[in-house]
C-alpha positions, 0 to 999 in steps of 0.5 A: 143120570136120566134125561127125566131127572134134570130140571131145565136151566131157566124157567119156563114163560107162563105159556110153556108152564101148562105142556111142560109136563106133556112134553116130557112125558112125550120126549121119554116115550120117543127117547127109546122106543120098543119099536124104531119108528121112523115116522116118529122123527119129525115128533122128536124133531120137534121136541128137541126144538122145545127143549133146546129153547128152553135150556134143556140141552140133555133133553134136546140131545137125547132126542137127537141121538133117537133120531139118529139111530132110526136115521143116520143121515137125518140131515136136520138132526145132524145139524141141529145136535151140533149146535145144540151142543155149541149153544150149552158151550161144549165147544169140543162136542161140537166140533167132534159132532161136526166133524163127523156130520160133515164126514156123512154129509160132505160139504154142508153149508150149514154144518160149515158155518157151524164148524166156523162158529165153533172154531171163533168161540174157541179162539174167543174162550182162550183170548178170554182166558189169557186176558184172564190170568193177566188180570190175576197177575195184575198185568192190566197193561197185557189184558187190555193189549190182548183184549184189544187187538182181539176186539179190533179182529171182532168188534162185537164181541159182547164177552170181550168187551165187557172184560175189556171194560172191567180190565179198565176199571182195574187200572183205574181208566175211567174214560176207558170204562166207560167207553168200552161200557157203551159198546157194550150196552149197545149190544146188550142192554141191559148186561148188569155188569157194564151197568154197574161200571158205567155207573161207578165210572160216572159218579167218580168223574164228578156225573153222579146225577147222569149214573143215577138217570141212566140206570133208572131208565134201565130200570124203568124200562126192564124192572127185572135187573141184576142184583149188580145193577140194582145195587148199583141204582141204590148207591147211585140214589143214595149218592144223590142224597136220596137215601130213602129212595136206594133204601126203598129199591134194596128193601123191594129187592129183599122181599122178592129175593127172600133175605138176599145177603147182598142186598142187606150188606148194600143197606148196611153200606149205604147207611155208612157212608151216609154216616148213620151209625144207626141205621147201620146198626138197625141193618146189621139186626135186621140181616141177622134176623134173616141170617142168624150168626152170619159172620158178614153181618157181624163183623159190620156190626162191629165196625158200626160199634167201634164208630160209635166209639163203644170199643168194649161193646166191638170187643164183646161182641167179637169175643163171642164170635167162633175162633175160626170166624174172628181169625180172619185179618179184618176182625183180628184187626178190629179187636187190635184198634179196639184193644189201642182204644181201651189203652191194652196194648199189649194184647194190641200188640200180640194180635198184630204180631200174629197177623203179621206172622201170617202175612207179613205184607199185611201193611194195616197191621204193620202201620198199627204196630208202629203206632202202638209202639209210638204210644208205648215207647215213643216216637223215636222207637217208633221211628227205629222200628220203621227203620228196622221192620218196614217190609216190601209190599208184594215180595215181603223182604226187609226193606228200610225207609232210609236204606240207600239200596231201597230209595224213597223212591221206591218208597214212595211207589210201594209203601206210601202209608208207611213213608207218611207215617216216617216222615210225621213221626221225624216231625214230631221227634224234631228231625225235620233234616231227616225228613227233608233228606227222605224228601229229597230223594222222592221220585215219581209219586206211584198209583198206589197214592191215594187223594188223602195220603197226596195232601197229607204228603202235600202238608209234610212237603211244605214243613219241610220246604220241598217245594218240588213235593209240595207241587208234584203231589198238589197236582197229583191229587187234583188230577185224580177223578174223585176227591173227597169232601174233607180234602177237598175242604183242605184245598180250599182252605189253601186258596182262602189263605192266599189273600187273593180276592176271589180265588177260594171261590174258583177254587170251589167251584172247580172242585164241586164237580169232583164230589157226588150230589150229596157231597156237594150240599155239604162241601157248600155249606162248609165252604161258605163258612170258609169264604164267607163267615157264619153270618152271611152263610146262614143267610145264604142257606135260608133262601136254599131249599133242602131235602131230608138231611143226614147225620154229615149235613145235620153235623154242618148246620149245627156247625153253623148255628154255633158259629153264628151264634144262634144259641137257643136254636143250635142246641134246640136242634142237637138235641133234636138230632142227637135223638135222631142218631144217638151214635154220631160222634160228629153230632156228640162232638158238635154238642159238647163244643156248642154247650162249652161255647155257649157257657154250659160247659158243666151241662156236657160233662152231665151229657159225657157222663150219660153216654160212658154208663153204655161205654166209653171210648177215647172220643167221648174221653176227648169231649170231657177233657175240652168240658174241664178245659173249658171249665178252668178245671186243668189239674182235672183236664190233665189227669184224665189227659194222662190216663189216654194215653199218647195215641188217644192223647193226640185227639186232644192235641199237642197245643193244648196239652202244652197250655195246660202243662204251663198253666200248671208250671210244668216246664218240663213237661211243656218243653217234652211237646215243643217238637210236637207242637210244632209238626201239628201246627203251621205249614212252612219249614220256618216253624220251628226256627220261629218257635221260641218267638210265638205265644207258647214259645215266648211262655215257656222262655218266661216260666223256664227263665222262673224255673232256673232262678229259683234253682238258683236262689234255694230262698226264691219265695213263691210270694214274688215282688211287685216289680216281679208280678209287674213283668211277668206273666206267670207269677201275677197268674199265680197271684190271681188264683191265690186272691181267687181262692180265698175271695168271698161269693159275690153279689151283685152291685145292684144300684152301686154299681159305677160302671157306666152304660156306655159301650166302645168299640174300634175299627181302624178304618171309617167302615169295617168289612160287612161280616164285622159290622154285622157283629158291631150291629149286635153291641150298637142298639142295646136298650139304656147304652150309649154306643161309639165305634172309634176308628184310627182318626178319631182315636187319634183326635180322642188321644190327643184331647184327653191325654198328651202327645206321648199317648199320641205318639205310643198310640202310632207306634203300635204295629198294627190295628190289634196293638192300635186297639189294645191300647186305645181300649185302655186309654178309652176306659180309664177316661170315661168308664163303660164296657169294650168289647172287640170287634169280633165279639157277638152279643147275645144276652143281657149286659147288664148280667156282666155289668152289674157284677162288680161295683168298679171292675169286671173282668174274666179270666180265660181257660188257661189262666190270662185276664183277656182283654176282648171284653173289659168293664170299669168305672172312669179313672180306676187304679187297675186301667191307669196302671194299665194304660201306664205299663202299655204306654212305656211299652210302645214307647220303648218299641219293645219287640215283645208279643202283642199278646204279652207287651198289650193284650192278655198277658198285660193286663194279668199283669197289671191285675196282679199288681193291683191286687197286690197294692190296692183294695179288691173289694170293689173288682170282679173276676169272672170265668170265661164260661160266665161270659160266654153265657152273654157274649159270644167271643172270638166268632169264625171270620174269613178273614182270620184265615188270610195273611192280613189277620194280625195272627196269621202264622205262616204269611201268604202260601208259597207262589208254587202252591198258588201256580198248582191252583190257579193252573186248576182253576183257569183255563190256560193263558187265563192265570193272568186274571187270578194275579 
């Protein structure tokens, strides 16, 4: 190649631009003149310079060597061609170039000194070469070692230090990144890659606002970063909340670099993360408007798709895709999460069979085949397959969860995923002893654990009563730099049910600083509903000033509208977002529980329906099984239920799958989910010793106790006794549905309505906390009603004038102020009449729309079946409330050691319906469902402290002390534990 065909590597300043031409015309002539001239040496001299400024390193080399031949001794050319060789990085030229010089020139200084410079960056490029392959390898411990004792020689290293700096990023160091970043900046200011780490490291140590200010002072003072540091800006902006800004600074940066992939790839990432499912969509069009076809951006598409939980629509698109484009392990994996989706497993199956022929360490596809093959064949093969087929993570050898030769330990080092997933499916097929023994024998917690996958295993540790876990990966997860907003939630939640005064709140404030600026509007959002109730965070949010909010801060806010019961300006606003971002799941879900909420269940199924005409996925699946729930409709609930399938099933959740099937009188399918109810709820190792004692345990002992009698007694009538329907829940349910279906349409009482305008409500001490009285607030100034608040003293007094010492004596033996209220709100309604209501109910409407719906009785029937006794409406002295009052008084008295909620609450007064319905005349009664109530009354509203041992259904009582050690350790400074006590 000629010297006139290479074009300079950098582009010349504007300056240069005009001779550049002149220039080269001039080097040609004088590269091989006709005529040797040695008075054209100071030109070419001069030239080479030119050139060699400018990059043009061929050029520059060829003057030199004209030079040389009309004057071998040019001290000046010999110099300046070996440096010039030493500046294009042709370490040996330049040493050989040297060595000659220093043959006709002996002992030249300058030619010396190069020689030295030649011989230290050698040294230097196999330094760096060594440090390299150690980082391939993964041995960071050695590059470090290598890079360090290198840097400790040559401090100013520029190179060394800067993959010094990366080796530590590798090994997950922060301080070390951003250490090493700081020399290095020092040295070169505006290097984008040190930029880029500096700025990672410190947003993932909890300093997103100082990443985001040094890189727009680097920005602000040389406009012309690297595409690293300018993507690394967007991120930091887009960290900050301000995603306009990154999203400004990206598309400023397309239209100078005419459709950069990166810069598009940052937007489609970014829009992600922010949970804008689409705006991600919008990108991915708008890049493949400058890419055609480009397989990077289709495949995000495709990710977008399958998060707007359109499976067929990821499916169509990657079916149109080339097959050696969807070949690759990430779509192949798609298309298998796809294909899970839509129930066709089998296909599901071939595609991960075949990744893992290709790769049989390819753990996302090894943890998608066992999940595929729990929903075909269950857990226990699914464990067997896990037993069986697990494969070592990086020398792909067969390696069981349970063999002895392979420990937990190693486990637990190698394969965390793999290990979690083992241990919820022993849970779930009730082999807790088996997961206690993989738990035993865990050793040290690996890197390779994540923040999520540490709680999870934190959550499985405390069902298993491992203690020594639950502490180590408690403590391993909050030692990590970042933690995300939903674990983060997760631990806070763990210190609001301690019942310590105050520690949620030091647990929050400990732990904002680990999230990003966006992260921490929202975490505080969450946690305020947590700590303080919807009431009071609403208030709290009004005086906070806010910017331009997201789909994840959108999905919060409506979150909280529902649970504060601001009915008209919570759907107000979900329609508005819902415009917005019409592919949220988050903002469709918070919908559908809105409107099921507020009584407009049927309204969501019209929304579900809407949606499915585009494609429907087992999200949107999910939202219409809770819509029938909601409804009552659970014959119609189940059959779409059984249609998901039990991977998409588990959005439903196992409780509520196991209260339909007994709502239904499925004993035997409610009895096929105890195991997994059971690992989905609670949090200690007693959960399931106590099962058969809770609400759904104590159901199912009913309806299995029904079940075997009547195998017993071929001549068992389903039209049971009175006494029969008087003791159990089940068959006065069923006595209900049948007077339900064949009662007439009902009209209002009108001016016949007997039900006193009168209101009563209990607290069992003088003044309740302020979150309830707020709620009380709600029932105590409605226009045309009395209101009275009894509470434990004045219900005593109430008692014992209007009925006798037995009520008296039945109303102190109630365990607690939830059976003190069930009975005190019958005996209250039977003696004067009027409408109760509990203390954790909102009114938001109209009474008299409930009142007016019965002569003498207005009661509501819950989703599942039960008459629920937080809202009760009757006439003084009615059959219904005396029978009732009787059945709840013997019971007290008798200090039978049933349920609450079956000895005096819903369960009660079912029965008591029933038996009335029975026995008396039912004209003058309604029975209304919970979505006609929920139009009115707001039932069952989020209090914190519902999430406290002190809440009269708390599960698990206080959270272990060694879980409490974790977090006040995170929370004080040390000898300080003393004031969390």
């Amino acid at each position: 190649m000629s010297p006139n065909e290479k074009a300079p590597d950098t582009i010349p300043s504007d300056d240069q631009t005009d001779n550049f031409d002149n220039h080269t015309a001039a080097a040609i002539a004088l590269i091989s003149p006709h005529t040797p001239d040695v008075a054209d040496n100071d030109r070419r001299l001069e030239l080479a310079g030119i050139f060699r400024k400018d990059g043009n390193h061929e050029m520059a080399q060829a003057l030199y060597q004209a030079v040389l031949e009309t004057e071998p001794l040019n001290r000046k050319a010999l110099r300046q061609r070996a440096a010039c060789s030493l500046d294009a990085r042709k370490l040996d030229q330049a040493l050989q170039e040297t060595e000659d010089a220093l043959v006709l020139l002996p002992g030249d200084p300058v030619l010396q000194q190069t020689k030295s410079k030649i011989l230290q960056r050698r040294e230097n490029s196999q330094v760096l070469t060594a440090a390299r392959q150690h980082l391939r390898d993964g041995n960071w411990a050695s590059a470090a070692q290598i890079l360090d004792d290198h840097l400790a020689a040559y401090p100013d290293h520029a190179a060394a230090i800067t993959l010094r700096a990366f080796t530590a990023s590798k090994a997950d160091n922060l301080q070390d990144v951003l250490q090493f970043c700081s020399r290095g900046l020092a040295l070169e200011p505006f290097h984008t890659g040190m930029l880029s780490m500096r700025a990672e490291a410190l947003t993932r140590t909890g300093q997103p606002e100082l990443a985001r200010e040094q890189l727009e002072a680097a920005y602000c003072t040389n406009s012309a970063l690297g595409e690293g540091a300018i993507f690394a800006l967007a991120e930091a902006r887009c960290a900050a909340g301000d995603e306009r800004a990154a999203d400004t600074l990206l598309c400023e940066f397309l239209a100078k670099s005419a459709g950069n992939p990166q810069a598009h790839l940052a937007r489609i990432r970014n829009a992600l993360a922010m949970g804008d499912i689409d705006g991600a969509l919008d990108r991915c069009e708008a890049a493949l408007k400058d890419h055609p076809d480009d397989i990077r951006f289709l495949s995000r598409k495709a990710l977008a798709l399958s998060r707007a939980d359109v499976p067929d629509k990821v499916l169509e698109l990657l079916d149109n895709l080339p097959d050696e484009d969807r070949r690759g392990p990430p779509l192949q994996r798609l298309m298998a999460a796809s294909l899970l989706a839509l129930g066709r497993h089998d296909e599901a199956q071939s595609i991960l069979q075949d990744l893992l022929s290709r790769d049989a360490t390819d753990r996302e596809a090894s943890n998608m085949l066992t999940e595929l093959i729990d929903c075909v064949s269950g857990s226990a093969a699914a464990l067997q397959h896990l037993e069986c087929a697990p494969v070592h993570p990086t020398t792909g050898d067969s390696q069981s969860v349970t063999d002895q030769s392979a420990s937990a330990a190693d486990m637990a080092k190698q394969q965390p995923a793999a290990l979690l997933k083992y241990l919820q499916l022993c849970l779930r097929s009730g082999r807790t002893d088996q997961a206690r023994q993989i738990m035993e024998r865990l050793g040290e917690l690996g890197p390779d654990w994540t923040t999520p996958q540490l709680i999870v295993l934190t959550g499985l540790a405390q069902k298993t009563g491992n203690m020594n876990v639950v502490v180590a990966s408690l403590s391993s997860a909050l030692s990590h730099d970042g933690l995300s907003p939903v674990m983060a939630l997760n631990v806070l939640r763990m210190a609001q049910a301690s019942g310590i005064d105050q520690i949620a709140e030091k647990v929050r404030d400990a732990l904002e600083p680990r999230l990003t600026q966006i992260e921490r509007a929202t975490f505080r959002l969450q946690s305020d509903l947590t700590i303080y109730g919807p009431q009071e965070t609403l208030a709290r949010l009004r005086m906070i000033p806010v910017g331009r909010r997201g789909p994840t801060q959108a999905e919060v806010i409506a979150e909280l509208l529902s649970k504060a019961g601001k009915r008209a300006l919570c759907l107000r606003y979900l329609r508005f977002c819902r415009r917005r971002w019409p592919n949220s799941l988050a903002l469709l879900k918070q919908q559908i529980a809105a409107l099921n909420r507020f009584g407009a269940a049927e309204i969501a199924l019209d929304v579900i329906d809407q949606l499915s005409e585009s494609g429907g996925g087992p999200v949107k699946n999910a939202q219409r099984v809770s819509s029938l729930i909601s409804l009552g409709r659970l014959e119609d609930a189940l059959k779409h239920i059984d249609k998901m399938g039990t991977r998409n099933r588990r959005m439903i959740g196992s409780q509520a799958e196991m209260l339909i099937r007994l709502a239904l009188g499925d004993a035997i399918g409610a009895a096929a989910l105890v195991d997994a109810v059971v690992a989905e709820s609670g949090r200690s190792d007693r959960t399931m010793a106590r099962f058969r004692t809770t609400h759904l345990g104590a159901m199912l002992n009913e309806l299995q106790l029904i079940e075997r009698a009547r195998s017993m007694d071929d001549e068992m009538a389903d039209d049971h006794s009175e006494d029969m329907v008087a003791s159990f829940y089940f068959p006065a349910r069923q006595v209900i549905s049948r007077w339900q279906s064949r009662s007439q349409p009902r009209r209002d009482a009108g001016a016949d309505c007997a039900i006193p305008r009168r209101i009563v409500q209990y607290w069992d001490q003088e003044e309740p906390p302020a979150a309830i009285a707020a709620l009380m607030k709600s029932w105590q100034h409605v226009a045309g009603y009395s209101y009275q608040r009894y509470n434990r003293r004045t219900a005593t007094a109430f008692l014992a004038e209007r009925f006798d010492m037995l009520h008296v004596r039945a109303f102190r033996l109630a365990n607690g102020p939830s059976e003190e209220c069930d009975f005190l709100r019958l005996c209250l309604l039977l003696a004067d009449g009027g409408i109760y209501a509990d203390a954790d109910d909102l009114l938001l409407g109209d009474l008299d729309e409930l009142r007016l719906k019965a002569r003498n009785v207005v009661l509501y029937r819950e989703r599942f079946g039960a008459i629920g006794n937080n809202f009760l409406a009757t006439s003084p002295g009615h059959p219904l409330f005396r029978r009732a009052v009787d059945m709840a008084r013997e019971s007290l008295l008798a200090r039978e050691n049933d349920l609450t909620w079956s000895k005096l609450g819903p369960g009660l007064m079912t029965r008591a319906t029933g038996v009335h319905l029975m026995t008396e005349r039912d004209d003058d009664l309604a029975v209304i469902s919970e979505q006609e109530l929920a139009r009115t009354v707001q039932i069952h509203m989020a209090l914190p402290y519902k999430t406290t041992p002190a809440y009269w259904n708390s599960k698990d009582g206080r959270i272990p002390h060694e879980v409490m050690k974790v977090l006040t350790d995170f929370c004080f400074p040390a000898g300080k534990q003393a004031e969390a006590s």
